[in-house]
LUMTI-137250 format. One record per residue: chain; x, y, z of N, C-alpha, C in turn; residue number from 1. Coordinates in nm, 2 decimals. Layout:
N
<"A",<X,Y,Z>,<X,Y,Z>,<X,Y,Z>,NUM>
...
//
This chain:
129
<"A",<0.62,-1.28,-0.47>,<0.66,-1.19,-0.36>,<0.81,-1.21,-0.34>,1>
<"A",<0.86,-1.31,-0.41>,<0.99,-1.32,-0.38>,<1.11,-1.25,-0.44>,2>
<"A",<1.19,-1.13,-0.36>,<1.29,-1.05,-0.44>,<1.41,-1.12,-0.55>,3>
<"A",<1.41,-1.11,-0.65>,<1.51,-1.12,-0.75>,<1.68,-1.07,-0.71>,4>
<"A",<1.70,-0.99,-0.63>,<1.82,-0.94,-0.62>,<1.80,-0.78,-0.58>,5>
<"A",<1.91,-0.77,-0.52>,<1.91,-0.65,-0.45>,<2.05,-0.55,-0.49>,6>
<"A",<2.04,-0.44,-0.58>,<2.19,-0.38,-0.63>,<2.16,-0.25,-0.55>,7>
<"A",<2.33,-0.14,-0.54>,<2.30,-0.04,-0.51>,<2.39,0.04,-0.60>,8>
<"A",<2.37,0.22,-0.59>,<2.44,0.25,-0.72>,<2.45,0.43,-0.69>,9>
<"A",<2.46,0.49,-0.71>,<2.48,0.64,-0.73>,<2.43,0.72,-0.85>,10>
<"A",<2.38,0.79,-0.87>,<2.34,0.92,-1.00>,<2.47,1.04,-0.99>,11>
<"A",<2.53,1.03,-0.87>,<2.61,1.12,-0.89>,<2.72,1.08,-0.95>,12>
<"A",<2.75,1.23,-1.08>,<2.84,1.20,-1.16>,<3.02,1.16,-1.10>,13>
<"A",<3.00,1.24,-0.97>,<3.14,1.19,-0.86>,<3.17,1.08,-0.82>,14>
<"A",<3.02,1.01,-0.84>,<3.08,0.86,-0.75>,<3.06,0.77,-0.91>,15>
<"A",<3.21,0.69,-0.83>,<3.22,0.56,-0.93>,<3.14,0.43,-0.85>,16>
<"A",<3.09,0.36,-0.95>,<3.06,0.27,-0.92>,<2.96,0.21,-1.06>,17>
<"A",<2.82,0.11,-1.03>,<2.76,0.07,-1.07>,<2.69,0.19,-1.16>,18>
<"A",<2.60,0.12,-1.32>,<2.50,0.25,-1.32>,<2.37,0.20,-1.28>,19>
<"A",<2.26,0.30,-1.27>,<2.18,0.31,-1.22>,<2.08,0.21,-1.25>,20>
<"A",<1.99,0.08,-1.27>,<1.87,0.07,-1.34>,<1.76,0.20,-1.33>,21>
<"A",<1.68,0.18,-1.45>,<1.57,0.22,-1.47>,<1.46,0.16,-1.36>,22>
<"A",<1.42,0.23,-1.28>,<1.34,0.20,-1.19>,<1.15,0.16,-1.22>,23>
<"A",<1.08,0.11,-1.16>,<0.92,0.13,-1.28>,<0.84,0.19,-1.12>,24>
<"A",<0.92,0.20,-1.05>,<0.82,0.31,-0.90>,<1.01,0.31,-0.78>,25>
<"A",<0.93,0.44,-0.71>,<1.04,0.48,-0.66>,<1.00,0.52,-0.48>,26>
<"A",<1.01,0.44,-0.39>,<1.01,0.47,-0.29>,<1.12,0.61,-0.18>,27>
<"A",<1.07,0.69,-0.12>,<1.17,0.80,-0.11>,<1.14,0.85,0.02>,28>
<"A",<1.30,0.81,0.09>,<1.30,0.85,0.23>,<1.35,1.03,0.24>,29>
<"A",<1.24,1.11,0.26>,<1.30,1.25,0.35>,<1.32,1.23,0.49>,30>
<"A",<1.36,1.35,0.56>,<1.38,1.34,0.67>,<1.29,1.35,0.74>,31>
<"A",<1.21,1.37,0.67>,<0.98,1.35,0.74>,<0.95,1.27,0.73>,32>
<"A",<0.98,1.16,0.65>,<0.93,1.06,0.66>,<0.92,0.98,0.50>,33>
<"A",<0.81,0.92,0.44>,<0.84,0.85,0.31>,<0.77,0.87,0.25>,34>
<"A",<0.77,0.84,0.10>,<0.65,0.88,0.01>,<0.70,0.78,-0.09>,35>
<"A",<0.54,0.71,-0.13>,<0.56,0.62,-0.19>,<0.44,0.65,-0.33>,36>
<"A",<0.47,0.59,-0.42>,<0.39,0.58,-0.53>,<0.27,0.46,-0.56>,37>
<"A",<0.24,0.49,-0.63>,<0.13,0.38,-0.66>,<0.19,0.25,-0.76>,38>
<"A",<0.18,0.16,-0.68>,<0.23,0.03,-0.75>,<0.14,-0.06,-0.81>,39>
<"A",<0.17,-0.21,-0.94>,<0.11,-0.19,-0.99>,<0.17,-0.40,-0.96>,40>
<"A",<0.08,-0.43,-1.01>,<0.14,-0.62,-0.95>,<0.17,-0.70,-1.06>,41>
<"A",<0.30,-0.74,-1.06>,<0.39,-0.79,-1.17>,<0.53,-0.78,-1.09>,42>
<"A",<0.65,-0.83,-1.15>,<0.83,-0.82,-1.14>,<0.81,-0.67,-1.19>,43>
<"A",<0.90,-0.61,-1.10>,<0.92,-0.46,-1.07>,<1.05,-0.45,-1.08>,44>
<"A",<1.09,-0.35,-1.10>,<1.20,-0.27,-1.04>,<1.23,-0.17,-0.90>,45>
<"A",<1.22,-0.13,-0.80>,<1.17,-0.08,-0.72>,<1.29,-0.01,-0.62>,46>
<"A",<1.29,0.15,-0.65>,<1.43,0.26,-0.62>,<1.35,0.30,-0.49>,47>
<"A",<1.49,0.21,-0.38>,<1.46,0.30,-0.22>,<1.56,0.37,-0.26>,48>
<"A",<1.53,0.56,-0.23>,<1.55,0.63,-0.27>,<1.64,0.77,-0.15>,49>
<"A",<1.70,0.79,-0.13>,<1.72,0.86,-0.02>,<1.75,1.01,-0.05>,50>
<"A",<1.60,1.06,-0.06>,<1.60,1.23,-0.09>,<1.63,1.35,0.04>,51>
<"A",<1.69,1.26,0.15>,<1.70,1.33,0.25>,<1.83,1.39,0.27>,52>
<"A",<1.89,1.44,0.41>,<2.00,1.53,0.43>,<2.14,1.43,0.50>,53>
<"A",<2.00,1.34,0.58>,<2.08,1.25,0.62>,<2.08,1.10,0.61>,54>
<"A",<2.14,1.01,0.64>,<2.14,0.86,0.58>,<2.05,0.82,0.66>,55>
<"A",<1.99,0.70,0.57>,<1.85,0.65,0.62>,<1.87,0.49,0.58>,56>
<"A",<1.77,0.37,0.67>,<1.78,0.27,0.67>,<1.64,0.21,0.60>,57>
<"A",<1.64,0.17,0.53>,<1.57,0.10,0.45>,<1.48,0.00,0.44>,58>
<"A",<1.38,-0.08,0.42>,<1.33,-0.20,0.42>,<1.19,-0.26,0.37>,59>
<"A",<1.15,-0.33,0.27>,<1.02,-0.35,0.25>,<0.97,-0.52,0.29>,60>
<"A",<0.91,-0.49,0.35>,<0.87,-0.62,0.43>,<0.77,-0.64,0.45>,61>
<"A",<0.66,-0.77,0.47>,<0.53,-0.84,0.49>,<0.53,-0.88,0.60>,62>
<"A",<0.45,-0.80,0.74>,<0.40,-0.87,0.78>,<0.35,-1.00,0.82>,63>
<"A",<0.39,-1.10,0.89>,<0.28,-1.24,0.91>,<0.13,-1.19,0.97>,64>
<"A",<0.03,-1.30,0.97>,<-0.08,-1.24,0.98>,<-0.07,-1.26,1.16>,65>
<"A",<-0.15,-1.08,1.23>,<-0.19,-1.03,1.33>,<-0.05,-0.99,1.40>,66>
<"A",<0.06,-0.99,1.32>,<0.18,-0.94,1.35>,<0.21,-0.77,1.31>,67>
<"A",<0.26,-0.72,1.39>,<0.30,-0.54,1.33>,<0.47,-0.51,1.35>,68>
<"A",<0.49,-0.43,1.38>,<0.62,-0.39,1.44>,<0.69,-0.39,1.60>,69>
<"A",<0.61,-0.40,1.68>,<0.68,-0.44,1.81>,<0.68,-0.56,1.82>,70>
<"A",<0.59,-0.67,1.72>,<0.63,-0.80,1.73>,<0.79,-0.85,1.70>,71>
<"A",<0.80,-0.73,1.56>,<0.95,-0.74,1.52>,<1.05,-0.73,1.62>,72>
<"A",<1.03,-0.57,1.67>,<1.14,-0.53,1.77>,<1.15,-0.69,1.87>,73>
<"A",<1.03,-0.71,1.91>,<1.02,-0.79,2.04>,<1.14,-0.91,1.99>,74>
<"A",<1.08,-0.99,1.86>,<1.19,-1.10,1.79>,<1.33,-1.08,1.77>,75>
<"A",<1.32,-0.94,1.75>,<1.48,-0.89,1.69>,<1.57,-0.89,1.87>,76>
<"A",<1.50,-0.83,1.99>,<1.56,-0.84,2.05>,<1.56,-1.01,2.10>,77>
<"A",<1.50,-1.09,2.11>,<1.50,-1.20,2.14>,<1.59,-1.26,2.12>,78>
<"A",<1.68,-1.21,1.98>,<1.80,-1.28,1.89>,<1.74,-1.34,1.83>,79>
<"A",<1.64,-1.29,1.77>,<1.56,-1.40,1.65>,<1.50,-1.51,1.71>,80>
<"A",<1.51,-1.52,1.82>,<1.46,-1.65,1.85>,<1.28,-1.71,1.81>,81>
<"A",<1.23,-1.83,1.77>,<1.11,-1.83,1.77>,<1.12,-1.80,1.58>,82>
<"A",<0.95,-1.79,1.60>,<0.94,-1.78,1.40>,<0.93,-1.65,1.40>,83>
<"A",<0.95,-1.63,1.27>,<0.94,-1.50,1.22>,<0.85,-1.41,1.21>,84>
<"A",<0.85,-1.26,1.30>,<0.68,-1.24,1.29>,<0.66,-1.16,1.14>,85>
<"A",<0.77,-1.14,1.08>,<0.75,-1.06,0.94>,<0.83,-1.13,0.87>,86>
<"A",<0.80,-1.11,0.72>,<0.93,-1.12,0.59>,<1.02,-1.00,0.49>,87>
<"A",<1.11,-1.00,0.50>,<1.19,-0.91,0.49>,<1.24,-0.88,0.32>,88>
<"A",<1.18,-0.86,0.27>,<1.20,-0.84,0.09>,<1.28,-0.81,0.06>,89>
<"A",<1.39,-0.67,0.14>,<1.47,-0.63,0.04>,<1.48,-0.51,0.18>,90>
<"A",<1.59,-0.39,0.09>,<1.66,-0.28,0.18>,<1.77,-0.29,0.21>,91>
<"A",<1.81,-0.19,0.30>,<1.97,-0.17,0.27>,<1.93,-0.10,0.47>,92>
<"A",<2.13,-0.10,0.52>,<2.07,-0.06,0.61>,<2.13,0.08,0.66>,93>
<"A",<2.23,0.12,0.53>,<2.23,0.22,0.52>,<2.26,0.30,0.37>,94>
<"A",<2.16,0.38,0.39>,<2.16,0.45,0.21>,<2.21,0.55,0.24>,95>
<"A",<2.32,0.65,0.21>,<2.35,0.77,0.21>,<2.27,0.87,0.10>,96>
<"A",<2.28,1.01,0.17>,<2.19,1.15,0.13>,<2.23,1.11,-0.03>,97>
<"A",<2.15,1.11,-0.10>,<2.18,1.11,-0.28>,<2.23,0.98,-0.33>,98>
<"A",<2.18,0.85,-0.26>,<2.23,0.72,-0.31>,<2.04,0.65,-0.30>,99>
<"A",<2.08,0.52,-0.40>,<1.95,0.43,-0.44>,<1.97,0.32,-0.42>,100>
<"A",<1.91,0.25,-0.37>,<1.91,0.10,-0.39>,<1.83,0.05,-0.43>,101>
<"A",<1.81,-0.08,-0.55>,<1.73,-0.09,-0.63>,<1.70,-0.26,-0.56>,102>
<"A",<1.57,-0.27,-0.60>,<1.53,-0.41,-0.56>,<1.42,-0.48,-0.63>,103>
<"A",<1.50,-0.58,-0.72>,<1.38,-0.63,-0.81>,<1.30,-0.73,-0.78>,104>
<"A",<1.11,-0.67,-0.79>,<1.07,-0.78,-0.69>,<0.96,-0.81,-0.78>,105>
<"A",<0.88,-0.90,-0.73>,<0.74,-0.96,-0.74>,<0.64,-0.91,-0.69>,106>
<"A",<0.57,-0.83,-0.69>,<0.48,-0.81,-0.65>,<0.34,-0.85,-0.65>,107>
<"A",<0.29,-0.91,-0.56>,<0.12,-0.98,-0.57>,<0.01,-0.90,-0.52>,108>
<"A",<-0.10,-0.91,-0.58>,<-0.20,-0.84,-0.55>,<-0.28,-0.92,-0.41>,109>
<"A",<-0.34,-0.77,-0.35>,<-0.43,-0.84,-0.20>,<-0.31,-0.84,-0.07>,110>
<"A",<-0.19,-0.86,-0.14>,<-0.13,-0.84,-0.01>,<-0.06,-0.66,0.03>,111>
<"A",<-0.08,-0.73,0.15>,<0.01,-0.59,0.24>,<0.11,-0.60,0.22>,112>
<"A",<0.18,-0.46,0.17>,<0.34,-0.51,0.21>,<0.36,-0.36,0.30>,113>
<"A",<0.44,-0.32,0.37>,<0.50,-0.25,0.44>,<0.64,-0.18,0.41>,114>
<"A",<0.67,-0.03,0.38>,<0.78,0.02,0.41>,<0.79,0.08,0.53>,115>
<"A",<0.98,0.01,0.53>,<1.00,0.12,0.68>,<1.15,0.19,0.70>,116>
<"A",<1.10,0.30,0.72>,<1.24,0.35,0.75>,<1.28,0.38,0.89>,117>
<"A",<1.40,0.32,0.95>,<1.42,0.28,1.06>,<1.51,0.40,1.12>,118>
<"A",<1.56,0.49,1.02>,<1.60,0.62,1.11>,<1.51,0.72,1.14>,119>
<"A",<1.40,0.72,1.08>,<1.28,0.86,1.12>,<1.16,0.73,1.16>,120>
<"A",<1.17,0.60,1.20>,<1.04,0.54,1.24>,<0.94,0.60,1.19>,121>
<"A",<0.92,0.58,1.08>,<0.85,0.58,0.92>,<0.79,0.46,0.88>,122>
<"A",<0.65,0.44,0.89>,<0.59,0.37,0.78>,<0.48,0.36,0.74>,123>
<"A",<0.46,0.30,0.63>,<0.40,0.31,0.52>,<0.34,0.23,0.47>,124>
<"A",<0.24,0.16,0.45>,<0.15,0.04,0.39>,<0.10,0.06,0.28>,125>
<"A",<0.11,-0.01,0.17>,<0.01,-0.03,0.06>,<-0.01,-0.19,0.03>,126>
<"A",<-0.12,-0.17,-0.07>,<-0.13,-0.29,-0.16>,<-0.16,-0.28,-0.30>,127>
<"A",<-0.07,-0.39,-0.36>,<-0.17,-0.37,-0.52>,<-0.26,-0.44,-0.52>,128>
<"A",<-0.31,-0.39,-0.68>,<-0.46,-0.47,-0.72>,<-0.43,-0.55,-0.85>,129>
//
């Protein structure tokens, strides 16, 4: 479960920068919300994807057990204080309309992991097998 590294990069031919990796699943924030593919459990490649109009905030993260998302909020406003009610894998915290961030991870079967997009409060659960 542990991420390898986190790059970011552009397909548009205007912007300079990095090139792209080859992605092996592609997570994709619209302005509705997210759509995720079917993932598969091994080291990944894994494109947060920003198909929308506007910039979106990113994040794949684990849960602790009987923890959700206002545990988060609750800790985040606390100033962190206390343990962690989630683990935070990877994301960006802002991806502009037609940019990727790529994040190479581990993926284990049985667990939950969670996407979330923090500008349309968006998310999304899967697990592999």
């Amino acid at each position: 479960m542990q991420p390898s590294g986190c790059t970011s990069c552009s397909r548009s031919p205007e912007t300079a920068g990095p090139r792209c990796p080859e992605p092996d699943a592609t997570i994709t924030a619209t302005d509705d919300g997210l759509r995720l593919p079917t993932f598969r459990s091994d080291e990944q490649t894994v494109e947060f994807e920003n198909g929308g109009t506007e910039p979106h905030e990113l994040a794949l993260v684990v849960f602790e057990p009987g923890n959700g998302i206002k545990d988060v909020d609750r800790w985040i406003g606390s100033g962190y204080q206390g343990e962690a009610p989630v683990t935070f894998l990877g994301g960006m915290q802002t991806i502009r309309a037609g940019e990727s961030v790529f994040l190479r991870i581990d993926l284990e079967p049985a667990v939950e992991y969670t996407s979330l997009d923090f500008t349309t409060n968006s998310r999304e659960s899967f697990t592999v097998c």
